[in-house]
BALOTOR-729750 format. One record per residue: residue in three letters; x, y, z of N, C-alpha, C in turn. Coordinates in pm, 1 decimal, m for minus. Layout:
BALOTOR-729750
NUDO_ALA_X_Y_Z_X_Y_Z_X_Y_Z
...
END
This chain:
BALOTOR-729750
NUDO_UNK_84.3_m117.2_0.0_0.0_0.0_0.0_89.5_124.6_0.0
NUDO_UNK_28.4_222.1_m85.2_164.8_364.4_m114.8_80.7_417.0_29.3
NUDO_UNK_209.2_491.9_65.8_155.2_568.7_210.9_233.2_726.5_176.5
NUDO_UNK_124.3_849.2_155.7_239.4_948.3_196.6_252.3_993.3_294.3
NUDO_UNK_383.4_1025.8_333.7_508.3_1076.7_426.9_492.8_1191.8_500.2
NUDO_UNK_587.1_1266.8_420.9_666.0_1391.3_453.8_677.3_1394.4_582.4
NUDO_UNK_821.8_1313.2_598.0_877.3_1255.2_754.6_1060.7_1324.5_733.1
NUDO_UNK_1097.4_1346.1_799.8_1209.9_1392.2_843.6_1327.0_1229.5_832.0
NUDO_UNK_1446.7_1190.6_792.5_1506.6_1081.6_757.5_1641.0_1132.5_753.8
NUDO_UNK_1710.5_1052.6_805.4_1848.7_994.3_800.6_1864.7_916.2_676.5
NUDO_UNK_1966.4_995.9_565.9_2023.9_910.9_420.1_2189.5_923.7_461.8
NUDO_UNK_2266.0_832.6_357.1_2404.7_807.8_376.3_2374.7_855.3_207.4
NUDO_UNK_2453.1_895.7_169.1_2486.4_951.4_17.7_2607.8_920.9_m34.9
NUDO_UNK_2633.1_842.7_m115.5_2740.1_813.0_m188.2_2813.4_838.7_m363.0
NUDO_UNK_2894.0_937.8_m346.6_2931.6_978.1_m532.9_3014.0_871.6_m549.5
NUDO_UNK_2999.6_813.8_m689.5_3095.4_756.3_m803.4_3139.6_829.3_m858.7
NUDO_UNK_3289.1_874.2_m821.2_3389.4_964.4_m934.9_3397.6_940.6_m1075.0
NUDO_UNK_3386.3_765.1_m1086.9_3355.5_735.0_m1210.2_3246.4_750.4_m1275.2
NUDO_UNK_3178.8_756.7_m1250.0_3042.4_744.9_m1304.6_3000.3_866.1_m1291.0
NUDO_UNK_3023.7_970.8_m1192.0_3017.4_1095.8_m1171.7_2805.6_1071.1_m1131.3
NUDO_UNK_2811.9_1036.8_m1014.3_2672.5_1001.0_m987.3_2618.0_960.4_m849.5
NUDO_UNK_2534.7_1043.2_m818.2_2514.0_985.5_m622.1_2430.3_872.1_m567.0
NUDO_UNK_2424.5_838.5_m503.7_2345.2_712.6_m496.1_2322.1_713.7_m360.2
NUDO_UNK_2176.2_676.3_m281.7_2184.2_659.2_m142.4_2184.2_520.0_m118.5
NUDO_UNK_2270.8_503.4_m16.4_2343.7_398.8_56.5_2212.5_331.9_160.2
NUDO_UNK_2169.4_394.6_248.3_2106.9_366.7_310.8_2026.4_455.9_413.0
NUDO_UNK_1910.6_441.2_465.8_1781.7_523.8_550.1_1773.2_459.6_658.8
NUDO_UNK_1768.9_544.3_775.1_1723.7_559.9_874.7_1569.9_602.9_959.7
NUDO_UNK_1470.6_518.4_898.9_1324.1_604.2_971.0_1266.1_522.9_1088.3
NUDO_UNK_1210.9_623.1_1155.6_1174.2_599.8_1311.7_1227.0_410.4_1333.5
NUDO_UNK_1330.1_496.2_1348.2_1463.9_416.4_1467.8_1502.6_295.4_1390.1
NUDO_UNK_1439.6_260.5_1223.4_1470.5_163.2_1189.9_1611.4_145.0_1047.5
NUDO_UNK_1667.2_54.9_1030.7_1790.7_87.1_898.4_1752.5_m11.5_797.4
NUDO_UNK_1683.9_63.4_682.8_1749.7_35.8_581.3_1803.7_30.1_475.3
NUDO_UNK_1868.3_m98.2_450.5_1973.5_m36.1_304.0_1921.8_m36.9_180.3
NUDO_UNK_1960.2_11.5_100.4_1944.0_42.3_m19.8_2000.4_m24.6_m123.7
NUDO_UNK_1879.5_m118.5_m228.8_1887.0_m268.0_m273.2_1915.5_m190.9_m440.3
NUDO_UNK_1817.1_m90.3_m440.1_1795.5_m17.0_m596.3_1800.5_145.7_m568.4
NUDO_UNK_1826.8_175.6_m657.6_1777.7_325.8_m682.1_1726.5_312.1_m840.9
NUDO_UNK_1592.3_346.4_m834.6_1492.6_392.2_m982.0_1568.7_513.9_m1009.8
NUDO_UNK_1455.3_560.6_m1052.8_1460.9_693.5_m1066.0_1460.9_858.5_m1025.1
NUDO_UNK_1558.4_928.0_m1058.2_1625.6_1053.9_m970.2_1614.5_1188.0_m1084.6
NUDO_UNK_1500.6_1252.3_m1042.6_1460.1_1405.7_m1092.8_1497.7_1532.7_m1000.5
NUDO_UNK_1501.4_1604.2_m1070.7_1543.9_1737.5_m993.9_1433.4_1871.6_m1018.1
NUDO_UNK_1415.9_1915.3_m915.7_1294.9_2016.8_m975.7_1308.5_2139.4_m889.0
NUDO_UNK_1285.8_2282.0_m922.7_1307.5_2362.9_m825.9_1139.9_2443.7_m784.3
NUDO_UNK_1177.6_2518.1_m655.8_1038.5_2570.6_m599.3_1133.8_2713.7_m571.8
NUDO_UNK_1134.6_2807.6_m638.8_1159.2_2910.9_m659.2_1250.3_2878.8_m694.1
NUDO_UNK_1382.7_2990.4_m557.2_1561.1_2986.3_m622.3_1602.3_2819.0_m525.4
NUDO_UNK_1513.0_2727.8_m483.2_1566.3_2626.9_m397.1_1590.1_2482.6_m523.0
NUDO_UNK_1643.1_2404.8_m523.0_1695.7_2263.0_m580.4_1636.6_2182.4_m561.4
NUDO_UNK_1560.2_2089.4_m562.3_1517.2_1975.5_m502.6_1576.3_1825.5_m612.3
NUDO_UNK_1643.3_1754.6_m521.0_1674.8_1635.8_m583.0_1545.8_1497.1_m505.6
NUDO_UNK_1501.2_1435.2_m609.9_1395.0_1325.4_m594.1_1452.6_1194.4_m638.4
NUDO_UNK_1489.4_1115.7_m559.4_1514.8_976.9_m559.5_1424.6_866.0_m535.5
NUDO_UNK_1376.4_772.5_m577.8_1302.3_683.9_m582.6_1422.6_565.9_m607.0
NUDO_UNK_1391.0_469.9_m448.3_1474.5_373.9_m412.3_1384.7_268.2_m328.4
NUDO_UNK_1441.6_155.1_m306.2_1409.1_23.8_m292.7_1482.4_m29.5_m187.0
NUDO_UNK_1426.8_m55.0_m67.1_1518.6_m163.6_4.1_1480.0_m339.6_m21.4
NUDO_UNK_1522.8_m460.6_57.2_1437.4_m549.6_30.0_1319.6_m547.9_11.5
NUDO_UNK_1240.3_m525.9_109.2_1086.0_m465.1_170.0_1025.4_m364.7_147.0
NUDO_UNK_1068.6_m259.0_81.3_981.8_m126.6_82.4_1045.5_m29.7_m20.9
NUDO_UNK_946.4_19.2_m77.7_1008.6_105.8_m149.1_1004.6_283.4_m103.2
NUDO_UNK_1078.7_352.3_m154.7_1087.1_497.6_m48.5_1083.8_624.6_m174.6
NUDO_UNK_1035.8_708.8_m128.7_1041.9_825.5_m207.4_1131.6_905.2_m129.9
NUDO_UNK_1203.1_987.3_m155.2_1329.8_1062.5_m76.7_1347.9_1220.0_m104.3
NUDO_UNK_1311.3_1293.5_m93.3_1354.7_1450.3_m133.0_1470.1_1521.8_m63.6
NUDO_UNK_1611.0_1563.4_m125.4_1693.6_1629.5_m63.0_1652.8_1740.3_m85.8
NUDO_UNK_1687.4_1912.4_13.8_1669.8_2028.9_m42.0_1797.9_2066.4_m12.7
NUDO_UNK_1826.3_2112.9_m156.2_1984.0_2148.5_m155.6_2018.1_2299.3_m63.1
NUDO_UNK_1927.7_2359.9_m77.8_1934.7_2488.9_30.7_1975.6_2452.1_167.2
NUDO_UNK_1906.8_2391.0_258.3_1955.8_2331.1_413.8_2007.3_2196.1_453.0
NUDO_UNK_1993.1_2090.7_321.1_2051.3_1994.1_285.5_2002.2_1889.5_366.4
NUDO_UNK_1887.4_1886.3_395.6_1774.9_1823.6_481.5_1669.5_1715.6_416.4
NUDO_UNK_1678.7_1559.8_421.7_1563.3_1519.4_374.9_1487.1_1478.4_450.5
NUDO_UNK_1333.4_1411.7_331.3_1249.9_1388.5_395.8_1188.8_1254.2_245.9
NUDO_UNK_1124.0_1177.4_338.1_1085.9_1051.9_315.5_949.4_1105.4_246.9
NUDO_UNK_904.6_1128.5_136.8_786.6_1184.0_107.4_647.3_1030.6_66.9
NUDO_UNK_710.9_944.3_87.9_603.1_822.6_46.3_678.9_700.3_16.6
NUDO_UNK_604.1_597.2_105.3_633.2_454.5_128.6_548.5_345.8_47.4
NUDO_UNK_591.2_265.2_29.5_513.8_156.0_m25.1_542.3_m1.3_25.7
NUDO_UNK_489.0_m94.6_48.9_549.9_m224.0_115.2_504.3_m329.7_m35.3
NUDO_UNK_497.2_m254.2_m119.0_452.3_m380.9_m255.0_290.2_m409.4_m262.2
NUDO_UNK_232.2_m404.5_m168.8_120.8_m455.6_m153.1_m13.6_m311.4_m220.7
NUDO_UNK_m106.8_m395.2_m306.3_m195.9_m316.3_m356.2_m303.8_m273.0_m237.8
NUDO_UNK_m366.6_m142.7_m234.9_m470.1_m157.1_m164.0_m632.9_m170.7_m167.0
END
């Protein structure tokens, strides 16, 4: 079932020099870890003069929507899914 968010989250962020490309490693939400199996797809969109990077990633179990704001460099978990239709 998709659930939306907009929850406050702990990401680990990782660049490939080679590849020249970031990837999150792994999430932290209410008190739980986990890692990061996939990353889909990653858009960027702005809300005035602010950045927003959008990651759509996968752990075993769940899939996560992720928003960084490059201004205070703060994310947030904007919508969950566990696979299941509702």
């Amino acid at each position: 079932m998709v659930e939306k968010i907009s929850s406050p989250v702990s990401v680990s962020l990782s660049f490939d020099s080679k590849k020249r490309k970031v990837y999150p490693k792994w999430i932290i939400w209410n008190n739980r870890f986990y890692p990061i199996v996939k990353v889909g797809l990653h858009h960027t969109f702005r809300q005035g003069r602010t950045l927003f990077h959008v990651f759509s990633v996968a752990s075993k179990s769940m899939f996560f929507r992720l928003v960084l704001n490059t201004e205070n460099l703060h994310w947030r978990l904007e919508e969950t899914s566990d696979g299941e239709l509702s």
